[in-house]
ROBA-683033 format. One record per residue (C-alpha): x, y, z; residue in three letters; chain. Coordinates in pm, whole numbers, plus 32768, in hexadecimal, padded with zeros to 4 digits. Layout:
% residues N
{pt {X,Y,Z},"ALA","A"}
...
% end
This chain:
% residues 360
{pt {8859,7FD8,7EB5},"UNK","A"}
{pt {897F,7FD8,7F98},"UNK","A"}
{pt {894A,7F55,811D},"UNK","A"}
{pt {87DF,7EE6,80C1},"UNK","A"}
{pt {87DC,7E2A,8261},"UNK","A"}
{pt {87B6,7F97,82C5},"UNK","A"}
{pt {86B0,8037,81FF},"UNK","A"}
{pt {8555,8079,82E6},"UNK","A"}
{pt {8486,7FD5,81C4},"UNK","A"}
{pt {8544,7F47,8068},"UNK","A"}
{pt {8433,7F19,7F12},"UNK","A"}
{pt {83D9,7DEF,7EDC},"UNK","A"}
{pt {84CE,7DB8,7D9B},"UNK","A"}
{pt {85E2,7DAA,7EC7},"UNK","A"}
{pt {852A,7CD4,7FF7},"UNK","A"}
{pt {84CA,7BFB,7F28},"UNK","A"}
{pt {85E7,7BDA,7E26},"UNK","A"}
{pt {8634,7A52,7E62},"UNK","A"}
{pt {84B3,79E9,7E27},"UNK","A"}
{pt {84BF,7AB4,7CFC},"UNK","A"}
{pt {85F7,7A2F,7C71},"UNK","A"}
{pt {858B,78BF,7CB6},"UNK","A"}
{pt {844C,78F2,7BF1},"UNK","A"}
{pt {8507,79BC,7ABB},"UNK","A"}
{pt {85DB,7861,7ACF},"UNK","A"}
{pt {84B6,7786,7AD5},"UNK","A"}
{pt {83B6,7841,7A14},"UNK","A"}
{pt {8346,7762,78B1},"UNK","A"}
{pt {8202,782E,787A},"UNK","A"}
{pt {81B5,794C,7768},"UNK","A"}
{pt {81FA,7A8D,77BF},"UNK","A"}
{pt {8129,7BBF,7772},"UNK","A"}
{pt {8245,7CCC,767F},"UNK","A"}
{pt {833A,7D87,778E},"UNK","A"}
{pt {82D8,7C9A,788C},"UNK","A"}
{pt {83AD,7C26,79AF},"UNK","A"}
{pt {830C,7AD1,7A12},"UNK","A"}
{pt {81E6,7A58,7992},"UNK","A"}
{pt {8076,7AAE,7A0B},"UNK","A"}
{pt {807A,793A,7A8F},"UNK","A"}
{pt {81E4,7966,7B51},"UNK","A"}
{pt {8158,7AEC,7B89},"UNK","A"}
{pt {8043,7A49,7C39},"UNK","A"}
{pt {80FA,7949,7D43},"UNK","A"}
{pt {81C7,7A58,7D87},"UNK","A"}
{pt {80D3,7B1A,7E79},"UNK","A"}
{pt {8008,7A07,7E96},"UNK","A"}
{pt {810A,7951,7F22},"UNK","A"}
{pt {8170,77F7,7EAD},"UNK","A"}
{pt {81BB,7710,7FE2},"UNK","A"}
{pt {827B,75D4,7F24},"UNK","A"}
{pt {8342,76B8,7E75},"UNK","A"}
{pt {838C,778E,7F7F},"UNK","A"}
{pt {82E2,78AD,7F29},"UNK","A"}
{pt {825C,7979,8065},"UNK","A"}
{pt {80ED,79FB,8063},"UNK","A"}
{pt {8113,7B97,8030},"UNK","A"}
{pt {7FAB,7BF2,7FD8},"UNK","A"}
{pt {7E76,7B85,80E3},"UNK","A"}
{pt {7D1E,7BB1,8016},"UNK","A"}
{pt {7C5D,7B00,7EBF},"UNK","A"}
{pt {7D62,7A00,7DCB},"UNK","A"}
{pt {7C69,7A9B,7CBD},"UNK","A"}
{pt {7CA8,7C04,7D0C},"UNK","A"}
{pt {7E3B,7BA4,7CCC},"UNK","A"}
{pt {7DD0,7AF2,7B61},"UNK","A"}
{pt {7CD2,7C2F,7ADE},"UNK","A"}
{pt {7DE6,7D25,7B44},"UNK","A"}
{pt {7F19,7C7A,7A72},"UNK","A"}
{pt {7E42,7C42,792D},"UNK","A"}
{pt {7DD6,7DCE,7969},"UNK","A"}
{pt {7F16,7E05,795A},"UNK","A"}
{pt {7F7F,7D2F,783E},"UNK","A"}
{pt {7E90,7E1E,775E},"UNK","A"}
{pt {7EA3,7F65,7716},"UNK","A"}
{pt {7DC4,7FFB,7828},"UNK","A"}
{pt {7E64,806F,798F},"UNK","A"}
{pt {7E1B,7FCE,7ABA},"UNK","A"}
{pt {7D32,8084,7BB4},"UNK","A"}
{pt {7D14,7FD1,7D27},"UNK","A"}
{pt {7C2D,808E,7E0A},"UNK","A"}
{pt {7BB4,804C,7F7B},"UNK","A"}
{pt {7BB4,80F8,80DE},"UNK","A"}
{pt {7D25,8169,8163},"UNK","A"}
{pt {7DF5,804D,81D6},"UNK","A"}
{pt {7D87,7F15,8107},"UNK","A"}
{pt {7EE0,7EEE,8094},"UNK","A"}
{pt {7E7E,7F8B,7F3F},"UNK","A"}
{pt {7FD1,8020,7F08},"UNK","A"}
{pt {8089,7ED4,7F9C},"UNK","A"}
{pt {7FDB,7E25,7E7F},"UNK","A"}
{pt {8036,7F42,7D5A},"UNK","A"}
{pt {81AD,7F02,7DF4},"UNK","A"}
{pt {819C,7D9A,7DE2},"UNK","A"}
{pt {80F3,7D75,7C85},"UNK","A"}
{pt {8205,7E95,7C15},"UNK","A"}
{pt {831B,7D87,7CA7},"UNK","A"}
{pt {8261,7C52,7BDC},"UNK","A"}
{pt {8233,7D2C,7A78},"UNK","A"}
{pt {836D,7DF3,7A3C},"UNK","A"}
{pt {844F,7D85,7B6F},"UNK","A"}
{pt {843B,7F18,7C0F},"UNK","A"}
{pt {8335,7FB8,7CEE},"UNK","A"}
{pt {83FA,80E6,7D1A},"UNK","A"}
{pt {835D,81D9,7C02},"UNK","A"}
{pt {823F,8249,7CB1},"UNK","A"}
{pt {8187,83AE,7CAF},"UNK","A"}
{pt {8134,842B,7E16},"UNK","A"}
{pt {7FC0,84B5,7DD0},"UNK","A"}
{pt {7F60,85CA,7E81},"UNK","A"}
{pt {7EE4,8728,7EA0},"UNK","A"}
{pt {8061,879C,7E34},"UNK","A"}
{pt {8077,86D1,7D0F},"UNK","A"}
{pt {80E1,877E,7BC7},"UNK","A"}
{pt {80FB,86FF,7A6D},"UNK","A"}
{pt {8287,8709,7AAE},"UNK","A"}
{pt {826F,85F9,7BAA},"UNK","A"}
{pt {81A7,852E,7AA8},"UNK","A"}
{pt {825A,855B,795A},"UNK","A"}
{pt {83AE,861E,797A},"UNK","A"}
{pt {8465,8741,79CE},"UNK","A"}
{pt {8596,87F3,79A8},"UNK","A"}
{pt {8722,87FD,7A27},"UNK","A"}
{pt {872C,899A,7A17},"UNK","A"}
{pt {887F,89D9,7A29},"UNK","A"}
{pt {8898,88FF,78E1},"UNK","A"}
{pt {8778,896E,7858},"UNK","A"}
{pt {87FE,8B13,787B},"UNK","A"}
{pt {894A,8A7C,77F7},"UNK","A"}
{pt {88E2,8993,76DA},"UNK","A"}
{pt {8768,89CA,7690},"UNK","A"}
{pt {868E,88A5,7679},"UNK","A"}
{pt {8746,878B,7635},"UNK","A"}
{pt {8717,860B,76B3},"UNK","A"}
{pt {884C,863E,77A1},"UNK","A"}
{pt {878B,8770,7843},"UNK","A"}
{pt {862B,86A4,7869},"UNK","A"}
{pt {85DE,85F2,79B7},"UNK","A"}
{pt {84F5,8508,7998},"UNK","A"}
{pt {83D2,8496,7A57},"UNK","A"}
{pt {832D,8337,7AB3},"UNK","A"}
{pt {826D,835F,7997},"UNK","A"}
{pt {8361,83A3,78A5},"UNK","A"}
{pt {844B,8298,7940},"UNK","A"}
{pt {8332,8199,7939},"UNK","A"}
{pt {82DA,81DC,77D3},"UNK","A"}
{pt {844E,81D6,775D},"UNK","A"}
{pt {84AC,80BB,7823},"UNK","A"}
{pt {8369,7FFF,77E1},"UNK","A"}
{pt {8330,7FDC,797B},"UNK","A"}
{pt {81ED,7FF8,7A52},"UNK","A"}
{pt {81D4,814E,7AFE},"UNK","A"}
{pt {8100,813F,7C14},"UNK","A"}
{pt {801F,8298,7C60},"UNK","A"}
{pt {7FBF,8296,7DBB},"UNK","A"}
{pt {7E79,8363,7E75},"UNK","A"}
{pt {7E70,83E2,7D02},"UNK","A"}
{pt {7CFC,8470,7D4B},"UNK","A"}
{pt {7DA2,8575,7E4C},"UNK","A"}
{pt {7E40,85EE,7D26},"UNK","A"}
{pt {7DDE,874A,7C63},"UNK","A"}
{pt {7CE8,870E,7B36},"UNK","A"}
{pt {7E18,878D,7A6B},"UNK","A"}
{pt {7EF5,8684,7AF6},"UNK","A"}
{pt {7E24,8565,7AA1},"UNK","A"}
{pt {7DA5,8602,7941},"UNK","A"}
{pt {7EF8,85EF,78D8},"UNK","A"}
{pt {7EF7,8454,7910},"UNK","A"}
{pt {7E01,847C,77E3},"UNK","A"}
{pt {7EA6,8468,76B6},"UNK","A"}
{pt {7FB4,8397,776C},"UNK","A"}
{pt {7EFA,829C,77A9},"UNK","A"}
{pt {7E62,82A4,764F},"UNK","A"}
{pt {7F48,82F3,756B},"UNK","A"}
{pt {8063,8268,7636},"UNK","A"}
{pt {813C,838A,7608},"UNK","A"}
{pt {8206,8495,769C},"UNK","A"}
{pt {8238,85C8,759F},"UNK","A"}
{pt {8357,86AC,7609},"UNK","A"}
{pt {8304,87E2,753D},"UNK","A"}
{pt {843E,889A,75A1},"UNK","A"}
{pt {853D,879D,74FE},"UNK","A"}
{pt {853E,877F,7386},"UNK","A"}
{pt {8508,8643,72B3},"UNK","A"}
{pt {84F0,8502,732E},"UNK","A"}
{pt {8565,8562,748F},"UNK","A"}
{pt {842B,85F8,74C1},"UNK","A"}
{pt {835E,84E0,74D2},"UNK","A"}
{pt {8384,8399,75EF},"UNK","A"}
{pt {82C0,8293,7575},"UNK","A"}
{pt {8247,8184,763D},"UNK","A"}
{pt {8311,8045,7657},"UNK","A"}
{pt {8264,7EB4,7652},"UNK","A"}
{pt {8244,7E90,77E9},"UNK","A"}
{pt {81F4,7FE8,785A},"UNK","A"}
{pt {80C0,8017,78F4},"UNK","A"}
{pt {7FFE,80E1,7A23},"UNK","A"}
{pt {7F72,8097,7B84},"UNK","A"}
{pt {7ECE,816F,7C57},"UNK","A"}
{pt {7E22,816B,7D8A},"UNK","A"}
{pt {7D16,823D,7E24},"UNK","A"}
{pt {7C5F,8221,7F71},"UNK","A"}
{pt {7AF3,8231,7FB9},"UNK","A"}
{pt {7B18,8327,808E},"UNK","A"}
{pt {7B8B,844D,7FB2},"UNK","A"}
{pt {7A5E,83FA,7ED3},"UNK","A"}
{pt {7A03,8562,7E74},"UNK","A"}
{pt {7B58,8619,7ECB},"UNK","A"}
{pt {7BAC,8615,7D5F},"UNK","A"}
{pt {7AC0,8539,7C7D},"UNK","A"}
{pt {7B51,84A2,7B7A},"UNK","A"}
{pt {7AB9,84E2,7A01},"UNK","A"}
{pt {79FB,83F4,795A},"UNK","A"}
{pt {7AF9,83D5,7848},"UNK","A"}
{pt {7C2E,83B5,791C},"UNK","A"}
{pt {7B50,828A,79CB},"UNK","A"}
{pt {7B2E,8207,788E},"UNK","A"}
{pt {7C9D,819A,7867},"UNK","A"}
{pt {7C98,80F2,79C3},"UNK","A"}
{pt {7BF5,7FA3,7A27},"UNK","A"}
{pt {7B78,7FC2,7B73},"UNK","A"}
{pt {7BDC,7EAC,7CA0},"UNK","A"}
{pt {7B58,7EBF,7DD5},"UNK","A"}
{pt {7C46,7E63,7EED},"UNK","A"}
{pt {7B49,7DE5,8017},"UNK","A"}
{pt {7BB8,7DF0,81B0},"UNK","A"}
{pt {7C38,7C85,8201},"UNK","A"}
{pt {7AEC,7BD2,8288},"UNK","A"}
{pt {7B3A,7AB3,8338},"UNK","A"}
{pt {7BC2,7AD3,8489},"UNK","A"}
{pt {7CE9,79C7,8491},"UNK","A"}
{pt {7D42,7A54,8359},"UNK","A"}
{pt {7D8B,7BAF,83FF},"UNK","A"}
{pt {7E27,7B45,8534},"UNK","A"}
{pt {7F18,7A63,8492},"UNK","A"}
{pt {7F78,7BAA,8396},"UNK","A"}
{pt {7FA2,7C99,84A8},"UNK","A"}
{pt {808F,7B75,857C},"UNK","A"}
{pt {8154,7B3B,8420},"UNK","A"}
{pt {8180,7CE3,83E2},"UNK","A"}
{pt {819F,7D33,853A},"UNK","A"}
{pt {828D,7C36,859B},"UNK","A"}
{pt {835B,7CCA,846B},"UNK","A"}
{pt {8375,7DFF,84EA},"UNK","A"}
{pt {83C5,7DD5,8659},"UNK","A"}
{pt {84E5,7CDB,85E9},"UNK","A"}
{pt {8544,7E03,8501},"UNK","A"}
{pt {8531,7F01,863C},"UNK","A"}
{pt {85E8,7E36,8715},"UNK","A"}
{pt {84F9,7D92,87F1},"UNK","A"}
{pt {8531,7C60,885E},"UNK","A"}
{pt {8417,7BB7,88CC},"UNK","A"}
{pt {8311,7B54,87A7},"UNK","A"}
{pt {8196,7BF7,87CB},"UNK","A"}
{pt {80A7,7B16,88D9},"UNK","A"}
{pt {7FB6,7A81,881D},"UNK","A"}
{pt {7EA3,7A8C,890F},"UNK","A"}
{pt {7EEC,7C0F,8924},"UNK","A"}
{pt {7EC4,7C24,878E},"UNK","A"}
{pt {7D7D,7B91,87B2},"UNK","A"}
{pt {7D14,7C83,887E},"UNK","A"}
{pt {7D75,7D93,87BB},"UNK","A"}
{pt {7CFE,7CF9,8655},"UNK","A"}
{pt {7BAE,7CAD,8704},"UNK","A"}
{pt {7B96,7E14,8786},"UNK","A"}
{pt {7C0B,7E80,8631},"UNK","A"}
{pt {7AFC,7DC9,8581},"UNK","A"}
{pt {79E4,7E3E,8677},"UNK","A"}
{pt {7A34,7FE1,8660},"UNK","A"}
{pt {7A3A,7F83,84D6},"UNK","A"}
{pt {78D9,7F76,84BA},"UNK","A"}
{pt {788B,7E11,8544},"UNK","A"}
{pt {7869,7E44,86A3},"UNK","A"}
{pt {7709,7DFB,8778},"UNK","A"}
{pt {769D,7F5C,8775},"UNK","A"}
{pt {769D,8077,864A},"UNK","A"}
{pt {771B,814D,876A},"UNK","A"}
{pt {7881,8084,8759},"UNK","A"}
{pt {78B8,80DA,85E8},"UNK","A"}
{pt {79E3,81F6,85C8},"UNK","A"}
{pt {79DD,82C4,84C7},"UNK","A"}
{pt {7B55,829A,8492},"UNK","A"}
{pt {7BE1,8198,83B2},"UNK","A"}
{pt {7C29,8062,849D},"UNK","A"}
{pt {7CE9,7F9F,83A8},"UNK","A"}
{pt {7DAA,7E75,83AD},"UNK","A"}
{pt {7F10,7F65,835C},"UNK","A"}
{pt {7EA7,7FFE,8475},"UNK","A"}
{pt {7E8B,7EDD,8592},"UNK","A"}
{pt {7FEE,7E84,8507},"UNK","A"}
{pt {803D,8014,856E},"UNK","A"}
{pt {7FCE,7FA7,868C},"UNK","A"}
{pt {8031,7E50,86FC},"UNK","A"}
{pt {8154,7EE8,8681},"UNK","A"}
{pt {8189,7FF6,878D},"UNK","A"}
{pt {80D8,7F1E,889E},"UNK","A"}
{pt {8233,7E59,886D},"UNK","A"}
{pt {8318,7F63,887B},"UNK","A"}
{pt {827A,801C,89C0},"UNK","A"}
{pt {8270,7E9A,8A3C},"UNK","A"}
{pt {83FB,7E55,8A03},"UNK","A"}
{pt {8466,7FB2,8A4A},"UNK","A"}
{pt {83D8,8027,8B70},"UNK","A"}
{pt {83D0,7EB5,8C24},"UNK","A"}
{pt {8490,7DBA,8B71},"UNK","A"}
{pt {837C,7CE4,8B38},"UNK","A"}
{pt {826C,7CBB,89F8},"UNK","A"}
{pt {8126,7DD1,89EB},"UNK","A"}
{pt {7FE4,7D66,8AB0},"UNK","A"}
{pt {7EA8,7DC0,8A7E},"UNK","A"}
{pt {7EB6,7F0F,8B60},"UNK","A"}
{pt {7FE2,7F8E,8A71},"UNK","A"}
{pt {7EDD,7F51,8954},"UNK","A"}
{pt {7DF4,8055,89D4},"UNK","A"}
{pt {7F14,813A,8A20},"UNK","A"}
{pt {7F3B,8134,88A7},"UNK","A"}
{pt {7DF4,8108,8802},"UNK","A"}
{pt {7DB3,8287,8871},"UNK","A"}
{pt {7E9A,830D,8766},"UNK","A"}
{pt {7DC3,8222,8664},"UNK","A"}
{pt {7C6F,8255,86A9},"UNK","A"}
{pt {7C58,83B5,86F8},"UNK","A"}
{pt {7CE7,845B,85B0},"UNK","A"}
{pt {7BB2,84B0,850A},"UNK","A"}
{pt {7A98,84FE,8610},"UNK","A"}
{pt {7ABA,8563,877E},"UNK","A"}
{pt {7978,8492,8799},"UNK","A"}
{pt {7A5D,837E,875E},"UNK","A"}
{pt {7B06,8369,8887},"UNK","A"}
{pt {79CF,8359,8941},"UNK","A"}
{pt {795F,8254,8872},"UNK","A"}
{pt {7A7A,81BA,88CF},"UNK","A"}
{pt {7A6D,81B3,8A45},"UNK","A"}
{pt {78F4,8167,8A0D},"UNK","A"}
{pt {7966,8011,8975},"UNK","A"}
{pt {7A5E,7FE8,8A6E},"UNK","A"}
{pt {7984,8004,8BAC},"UNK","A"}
{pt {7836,7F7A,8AED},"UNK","A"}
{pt {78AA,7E56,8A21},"UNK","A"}
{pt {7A2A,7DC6,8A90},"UNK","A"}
{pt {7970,7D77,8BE2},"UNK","A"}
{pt {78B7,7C85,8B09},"UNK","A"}
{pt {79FC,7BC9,8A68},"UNK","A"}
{pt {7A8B,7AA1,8B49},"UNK","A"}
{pt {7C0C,7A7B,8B67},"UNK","A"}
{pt {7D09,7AFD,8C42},"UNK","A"}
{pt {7D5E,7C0F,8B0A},"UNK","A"}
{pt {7C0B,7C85,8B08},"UNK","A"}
{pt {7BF9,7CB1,8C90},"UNK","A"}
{pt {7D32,7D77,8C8C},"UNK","A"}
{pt {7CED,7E4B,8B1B},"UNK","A"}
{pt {7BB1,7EB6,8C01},"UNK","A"}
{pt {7C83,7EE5,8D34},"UNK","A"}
{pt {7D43,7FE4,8C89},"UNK","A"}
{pt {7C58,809F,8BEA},"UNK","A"}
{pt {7CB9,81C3,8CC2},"UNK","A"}
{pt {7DB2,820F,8C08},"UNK","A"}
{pt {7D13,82BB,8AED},"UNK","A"}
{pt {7D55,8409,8AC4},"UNK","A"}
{pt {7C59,8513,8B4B},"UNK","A"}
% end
């Protein structure tokens, strides 16, 4: 990719290319057919391997890491579920990086979705001119993964039609694309050593459209849990945020005792708080304090010149907690007058000074 320093958000393949190069170099180990790296080099990649210089990409269970590569290494697809923003797709990227050395063939599920997007099209103006002919098909992740013999990662892929994901069926199985429309061998894609499928699918749309028990069958199921230790958190919402207010232009890193505020705060509207009454029914995630630490940064450097405080992290926590419920926001102020008053610090005594500021 040309003038990579100015894309928003490069895959993995590119932000990471030296660490991935370096282990290529280094890597002694067996590899699984089609492979990139190793499962063993695949592994200290998101991991992180600190006397080799390998940065820490993934925050949750070693173990998780080792059950998803050897999932991978066999013929069944990969299939990590959990509630929305526990990095489930950050992982299918990374892995995707490790395995085949591209994260970019990836179906956006949704209710939109069509069989096209999964397994190919076609160029129209060729195909009026020519008929079906290879030079007239355009091929789809799936396709592309299967020829190539790459990882093609299917995101949300339960807020897809019942057609859609019926038609990962005999893909998964058979490992084949047929192409009925061109004639003799063209019209059949068969699957390459090193191609393989990961989807994700959150909690949350449980129900929107249910997977069959037969397309479950070709998955192994991983459960991708909320990060449960508190230093843990804080120090991945510093690291992330950090990264993106250097990348905005801000020049002044996050205040540490301000992220503990907001982590804390995070971790009590989750679910953990003193009182049932504090629990929001919207999905206070870990992505989601870096959303917010985040824009407590930017309103911080922006409109003063100086890094956010705990007042600019109510101004934005609004926008976060009150998607789903109104109730929300009341919960919300509830916490705010109830239990901050409770919290000693100077960030506490000024996150309850400001809680004015809610909307409403």
């Amino acid at each position: 990719m040309a003038d990579n320093a100015h894309l928003q958000r490069p895959p993995a393949e590119v932000r990471f290319a030296d660490e991935l190069a370096r282990l290529r170099d280094t890597d002694r180990a067996h590899r699984p057919p089609g492979w990139a790296l190793s499962l063993e080099a695949a592994r200290r990649f998101i991991v992180g391997d600190e006397a080799a210089g390998i940065s820490r990409k993934f925050v949750g269970d070693p173990s998780l890491i080792d059950r998803s590569l050897v999932t991978l290494a066999t013929s069944r697809g990969l299939m990590l579920v959990g509630e929305p923003g526990t990095a489930k797709s950050l992982l299918s990227e990374l892995i995707a990086a490790a395995v085949c050395g591209e994260s970019t063939l990836t179906i956006q599920g949704g209710a939109a979705t069509t069989e096209d997007q999964v397994k190919y099209s076609w160029n129209y103006a060729l195909l009026v001119a020519e008929g079906p002919t290879p030079r007239s098909l355009v091929p789809a992740p799936m396709l592309r993964g299967m020829a190539e013999g790459k990882v093609v990662r299917f995101e949300e892929i339960t807020r897809c039609p019942l057609e859609v994901q019926d038609c990962m069926l005999s893909l998964l199985s058979e490992r084949v694309v047929a192409v009925p429309e061109l004639p003799g061998a063209d019209g059949m894609v068969f699957a390459r050593d090193g191609f393989n499928v990961i989807a994700t699918a959150n909690t949350r749309d449980r129900g929107v459209n249910e997977m069959s028990a037969a397309l479950k069958r070709r998955f192994n199921f991983e459960t991708v849990f909320p990060i449960a230790d508190f230093g843990t958190e804080l120090e991945l919402v510093e690291r992330e945020a950090g990264r993106l207010l250097e990348r905005s232009g801000v020049g002044a890193p996050p205040r540490r005792d301000v992220l503990e505020v907001l982590v804390r705060t995070f971790r009590d509207l989750r679910g953990s708080g003193p009182s049932p009454a504090d629990r929001l029914s919207t999905v206070m995630s870990t992505a989601e304090a870096v959303s917010v630490a985040h824009a407590v940064g930017l309103r911080g450097w922006y409109l003063r010149g100086e890094p956010g405080s705990a007042a600019d992290v109510v101004e934005c926590l609004a926008g976060t907690a009150a998607k789903d419920s109104p109730e929300d926001l009341a919960r919300l102020r509830r916490y705010l007058e109830q239990q901050v008053p409770r919290r000693k610090g100077t960030q506490w005594q000024e996150l309850h000074r400001a809680r004015h500021r809610l909307p409403g």
